[in-house]
N, C-alpha and C positions, 0 to 999 in steps of 0.2 A: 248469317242471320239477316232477314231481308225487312225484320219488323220494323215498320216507320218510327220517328222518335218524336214521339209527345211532350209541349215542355210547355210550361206557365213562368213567366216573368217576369222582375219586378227593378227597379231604380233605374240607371242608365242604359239609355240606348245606344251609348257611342260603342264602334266596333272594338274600338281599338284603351276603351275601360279597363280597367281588373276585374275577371272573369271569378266570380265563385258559384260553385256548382253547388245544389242540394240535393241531397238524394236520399227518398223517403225510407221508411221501412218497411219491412214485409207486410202486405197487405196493404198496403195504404197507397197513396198517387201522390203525382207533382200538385195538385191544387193542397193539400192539407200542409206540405212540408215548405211552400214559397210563404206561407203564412211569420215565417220564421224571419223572413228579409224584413217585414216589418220593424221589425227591435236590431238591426243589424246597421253599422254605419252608410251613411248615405255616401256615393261617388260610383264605388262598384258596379256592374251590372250582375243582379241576381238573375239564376237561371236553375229551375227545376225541373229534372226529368225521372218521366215516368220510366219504373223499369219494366224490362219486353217481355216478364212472365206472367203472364194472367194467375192469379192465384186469392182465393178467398174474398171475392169482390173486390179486391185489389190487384199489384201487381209483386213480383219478385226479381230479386235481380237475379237469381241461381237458385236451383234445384235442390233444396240441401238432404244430406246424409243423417240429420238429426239437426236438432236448434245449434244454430251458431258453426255450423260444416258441413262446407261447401260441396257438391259432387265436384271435382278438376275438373272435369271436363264444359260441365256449364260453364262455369266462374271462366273460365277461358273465351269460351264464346262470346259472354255477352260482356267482356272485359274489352273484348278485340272487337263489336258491336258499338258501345260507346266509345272508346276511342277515334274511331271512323270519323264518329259525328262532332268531337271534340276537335278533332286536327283541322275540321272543315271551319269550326267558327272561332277558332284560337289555332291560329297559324303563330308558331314560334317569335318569340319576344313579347306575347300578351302573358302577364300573370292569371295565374289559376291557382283558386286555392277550393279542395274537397272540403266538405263538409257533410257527414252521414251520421246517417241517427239508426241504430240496431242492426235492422241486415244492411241498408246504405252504408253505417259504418263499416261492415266486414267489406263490404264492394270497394269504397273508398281505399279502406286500407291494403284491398289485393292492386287495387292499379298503380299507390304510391309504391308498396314495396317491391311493383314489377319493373316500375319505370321512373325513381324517386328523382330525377335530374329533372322531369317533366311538370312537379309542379313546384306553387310557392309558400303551401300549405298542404295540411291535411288535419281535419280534424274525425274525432274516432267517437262519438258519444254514444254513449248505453250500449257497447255492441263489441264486440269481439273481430279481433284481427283473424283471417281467413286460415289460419295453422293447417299444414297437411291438406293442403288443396293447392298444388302445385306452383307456390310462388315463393320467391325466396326470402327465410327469415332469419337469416345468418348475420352473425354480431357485425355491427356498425353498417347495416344494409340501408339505415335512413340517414346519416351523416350528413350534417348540414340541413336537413332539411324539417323546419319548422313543423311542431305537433302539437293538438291540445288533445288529453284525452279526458273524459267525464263519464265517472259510474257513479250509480246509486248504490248505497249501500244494503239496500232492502227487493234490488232489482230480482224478480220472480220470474223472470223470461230466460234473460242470457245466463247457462251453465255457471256456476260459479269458477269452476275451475277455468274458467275461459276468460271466464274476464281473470280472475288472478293473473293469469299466463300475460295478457294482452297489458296489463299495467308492467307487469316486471320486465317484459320486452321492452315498451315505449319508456322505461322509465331507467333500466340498467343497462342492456344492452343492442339497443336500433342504433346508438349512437344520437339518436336525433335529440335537438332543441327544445323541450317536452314540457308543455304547461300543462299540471293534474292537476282534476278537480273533482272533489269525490265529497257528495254530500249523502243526508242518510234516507235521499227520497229510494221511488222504485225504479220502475223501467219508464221513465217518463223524465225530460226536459224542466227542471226546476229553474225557478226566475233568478238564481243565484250561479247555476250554471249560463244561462242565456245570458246574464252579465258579461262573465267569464268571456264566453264566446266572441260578443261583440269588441272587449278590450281586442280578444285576439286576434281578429277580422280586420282590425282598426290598425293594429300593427305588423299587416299581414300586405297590405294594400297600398303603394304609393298614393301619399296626398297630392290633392291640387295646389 
């Protein structure tokens, strides 16, 4: 995949920061989802990137089969497209922590559970983990490694069964460290979750 990678961002410019990635949802870009590093602790460097699918006046990060599933074979491509560009400005020993919001979050959660050693977070909010699109989701595949996930209770976007599946993974069986937070908004970022987040953000990230 040869598409250029577009990114808007915000707080630290040192290289060598704690790296958190945003990554918008379907149809949306990196200028609406950096809006997010606003309310997020200061030290980090914030970095959002657009994803390389043109779609709906916005962009996509994969081709999906239906809302909330992936085709494998995109989800692959532009998994191994971002990465590229991640190992280029986070060379090993810089913390990374994901952070997606809908289809960002199913992206997010296929690169942690491709390659969960690689980062220092991951968070999953309003969106479904990538099931049946060729990543692996097998008991204790997050072990150790920090999660928050956030659904709305009235969410009209993402499957319900999808998100069921995507809490009961993150929360009985990934193994992983998992802060849930489940209020009774929709498919939208509540100011009670965005709390949430930045406690999580905050303890996610070495202090100065």
């Amino acid at each position: 995949m040869s598409t250029p990678v577009h990114v808007a961002s915000h707080g630290s410019t040192d290289p060598d920061a704690p790296l958190v990635v945003l990554l918008h949802g379907r149809g949306s870009h990196e200028h609406e989802i950096i809006e997010l590093a606003k309310h997020l602790p200061e030290g980090p460097a914030y970095v959002a990137v657009r994803a390389p699918i043109a779609e709906g006046g916005g962009y996509a990060w994969f081709a999906n089969r239906g809302i909330g599933r992936p085709v494998a074979a995109s989800l692959a491509e532009t998994m191994g497209w971002f990465r590229e560009w991640l190992d280029d400005i986070a060379p090993p020993g810089r913390p990374v922590v994901l952070v997606g919001f809908s289809g960002g979050a199913a992206f997010a959660g296929g690169l942690a559970l491709q390659e969960p050693g690689r980062f220092a977070g991951v968070a999953v909010l309003y969106g479904t983990l990538p099931f049946d699109a060729g990543v692996p989701v097998e008991a204790e595949r997050l072990a150790g490694l920090p999660v928050m996930v956030a659904h709305g209770e009235a969410d009209q976007v993402i499957p319900r069964e999808l998100l069921e599946r995507t809490w009961g993974y993150l929360l009985e069986e990934s193994g992983a460290p998992t802060v849930a937070h489940r209020d009774p908004g929709g498919h939208g970022i509540t100011p009670a979750a965005l709390r949430e987040l930045a406690s999580w953000v905050a303890a996610r990230v070495p202090h100065n």
